[in-house]
C-alpha positions, 0 to 999 in steps of 0.5 A: 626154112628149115624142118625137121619131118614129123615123128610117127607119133603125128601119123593120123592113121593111128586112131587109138591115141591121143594126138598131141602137138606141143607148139612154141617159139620165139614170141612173134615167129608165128606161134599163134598163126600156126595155131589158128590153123590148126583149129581150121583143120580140127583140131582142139586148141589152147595157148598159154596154158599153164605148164603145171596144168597139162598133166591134168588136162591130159588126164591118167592113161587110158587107151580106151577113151583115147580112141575117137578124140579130136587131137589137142594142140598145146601152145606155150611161150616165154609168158607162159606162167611156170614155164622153166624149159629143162622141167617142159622137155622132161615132161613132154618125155614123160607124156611121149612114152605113155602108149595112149598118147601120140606126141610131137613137139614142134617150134616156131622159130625165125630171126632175130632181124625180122623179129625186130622188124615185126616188132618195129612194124607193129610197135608191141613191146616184147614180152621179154624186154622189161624196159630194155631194147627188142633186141635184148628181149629177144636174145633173152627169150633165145636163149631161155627157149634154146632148150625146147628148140633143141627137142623139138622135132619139128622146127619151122624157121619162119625167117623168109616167110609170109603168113600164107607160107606158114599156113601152108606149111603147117597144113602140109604137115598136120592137115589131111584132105578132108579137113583142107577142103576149100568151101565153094559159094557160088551165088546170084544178086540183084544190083538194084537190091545191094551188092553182096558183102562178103564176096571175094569175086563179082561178076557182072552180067548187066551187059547181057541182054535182059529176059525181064523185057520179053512179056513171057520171060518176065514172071520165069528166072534164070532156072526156067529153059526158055530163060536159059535159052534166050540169055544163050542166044546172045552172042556175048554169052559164050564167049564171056562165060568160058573166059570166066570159067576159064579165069575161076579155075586158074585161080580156085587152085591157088586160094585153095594152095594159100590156105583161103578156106571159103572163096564166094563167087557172086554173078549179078544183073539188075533184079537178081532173077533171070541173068544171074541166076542162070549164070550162077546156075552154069557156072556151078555145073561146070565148077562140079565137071572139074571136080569143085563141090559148090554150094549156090545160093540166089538171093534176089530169086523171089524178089518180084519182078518189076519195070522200076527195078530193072530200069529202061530197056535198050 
């Protein structure tokens, strides 16, 4: 990889201008990855925006309505309609000594085996192939782009890289804490009542003893002291629970370092009221005491309590 470090013009801490990134490469190098990820961290994006437009849509200097906007991330390529690369860098100049705007320009670049290899896999055509091979569309493209890749100042070869690893990277350079921040559901269901669709970790709790057979347990759930107190006293308790706090919290940082914006953790039982609820509950202050900020959810919580639910006691 090579990159080249930002310019000041990207330092957040200046809030009086306008933060505008200019970003562009070589079609399939990751262009529009880099710009999703930008919007995850705020900002406003547009691609393929036609070049004679962005005078326009920058509007006439003025510091004082500069002050307080969301930075705006430009995309642009060689299908970009008016985009002839030497009249692109002497504009982008233009807008770079203007006192109200903060500017950089950043391109995506990568090799042209893997491009073809992209290509292959994905069996798009080339922008720039016009009926001749990938190869050829993408030496032309090279070679027509050649001059923006030399004003850039930040240039990002995704040659070696997975799309988790530009992700990575472009957060490194335009993202802040804040706008990073991982967001945490931690949450409890009934299997009786369907599996949550959209969690990205389940655990089951079935094999813990079940509170709905004790007579004055049944009408409480797993927010209730005495509930809590019985599921503790089971012997497999504690030793399962610490074994999955200790598994979340080897793997929340690393979805966190590979760019995973929402991660769902899911604790079921077989009605969704007593052992997953006080599971979801524990897990939830334990994830707090190491610095998480979860949010919890209990979707079985108000389901009513029944022996056809919960199945035959053992």
């Amino acid at each position: 990889m090579q990159t080249a470090s930002p310019t000041p013009a990207t330092d957040a801490s200046d809030d009086t201008r306008q933060r505008l990134l200019l970003v562009t490469g070589l079609s399939g190098a990751g262009k529009s990855t880099a710009l999703d990820v930008l919007e995850d961290l705020g900002w406003e994006t547009i691609d393929n925006f036609p070049v004679r437009l962005l005078d326009r849509l920058v509007g006439e200097p003025n510091t004082a309505t500069s002050s307080g906007r969301a930075p705006l991330a430009i995309g642009f390529d060689s299908r970009t309609r008016g985009l002839i690369p030497h009249e692109m860098v002497a504009l982008a100049k233009s807008l770079a000594q203007r006192d109200d705007i903060a500017l950089t320009f950043m391109f995506i670049d990568c090799a042209g085996g893997e491009l073809e290899r992209r290509y292959n896999e994905t069996r798009r055509r080339h922008p720039m192939a016009q009926g001749r091979t990938v190869q050829d569309g993408i030496a032309a493209e090279r070679e027509l782009l050649e001059p923006l890749r030399r004003w850039a100042e930040i240039v990002i070869d995704t040659s070696a890289m997975a799309t988790n690893d530009l992700q990575a990277q472009v957060r490194n350079l335009f993202g802040d804490d804040k706008a990073a921040e991982m967001t945490l559901t931690v949450s409890s269901f009934g299997f009786a009542r369907g599996m949550p669709p959209l969690a990205d970790l389940v655990f089951d709790m079935r094999f813990l003893d079940n509170p709905h057979w004790v007579e004055e347990l049944r009408e409480l759930t797993g927010k209730d002291a005495p509930v809590g107190e019985h599921i503790e006293r089971d012997p497999a308790f504690h030793t399962s629970f610490d074994q999955i706090k200790q598994l979340l919290l080897t793997l929340l940082p690393r979805y966190d370092a590979q760019g995973k914006s929402y991660v769902h953790i899911a604790f079921g039982c077989t009605g969704g009221r007593h052992r997953s609820v006080f599971s979801a509950e524990r897990m939830a202050q334990g994830l707090r005491e190491a610095g998480f900020s979860p949010t919890v959810r209990h979707r079985n919580l108000a389901s009513r309590a029944a022996d056809e639910i919960e199945g035959q006691r053992r």
